[in-house]
C-alpha angles and dihedrals in degrees: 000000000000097000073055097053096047090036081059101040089050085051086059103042096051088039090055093054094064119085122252092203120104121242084248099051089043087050084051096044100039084045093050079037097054101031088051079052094056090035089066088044085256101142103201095199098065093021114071145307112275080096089069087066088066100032135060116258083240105052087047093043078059099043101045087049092054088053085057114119098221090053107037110090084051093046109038132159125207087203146031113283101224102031088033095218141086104243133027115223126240107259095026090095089067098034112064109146123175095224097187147331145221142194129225130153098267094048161301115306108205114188112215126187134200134214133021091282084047085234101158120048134164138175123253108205086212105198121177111249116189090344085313128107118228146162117281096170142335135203130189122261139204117211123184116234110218100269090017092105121064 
């Protein structure tokens, strides 16, 4: 009885450390969580850590190599990494909206986009990383609008 009650216990416990999100609702919360960051001039990336809860170790251990003094001239970027884009507009802060999602065998593409028109989306490759889902990459998107090509 008692091997039972500690085998149980050790179930839950473990069971309890794995996220319950969805790869989908991590990729909409990390991406209002990040864009309201940049939005009070807080850059996630060189302040802090709360950032490693939504992004692999590996991704960060890259990006905050390419921050470092010493490697970023060799290493520059013309965007955000995450928003892919050099500004963010006015009312995306509080318009980030997941649009769709796909499967593949490297990961979970979540499609976000950003402001009321939904004019700025990119895909979130969304990998589990210790039972959580994270971001692994992101590129930039371009989605048409119904009436946008002509």
């Amino acid at each position: 009885m008692k091997k039972l009650l500690i085998l149980l216990f050790i179930s839950f416990a473990t069971f309890a450390a794995v996220d319950d999100k969805t790869p989908i609702a991590r990729a909409l919360e990390f991406n209002k969580w990040y864009i309201n960051q940049i939005n009070k001039y807080i850059y996630p990336i060189s302040s802090g850590h709360e950032i490693d809860s939504f992004v692999t170790s590996d991704t960060m251990k890259k990006l905050r190599h390419a921050q470092d003094p010493k490697y970023a001239d060799d290493e520059f970027y013309d965007a955000d990494f995450f928003i892919k884009a050099q500004y963010i507009g006015d009312d995306w802060p509080t318009n980030v909206t997941v649009v769709s999602s796909d499967y593949d065998p490297v990961c979970v593409n979540v499609y976000v986009s950003f402001g009321k028109k939904q004019d700025h989306t990119v895909v979130d490759c969304m990998v589990q990383e210790n039972g959580i889902w994270k971001v692994q990459s992101v590129v930039g998107y371009e989605i048409y609008h119904n009436g946008s090509l002509q």
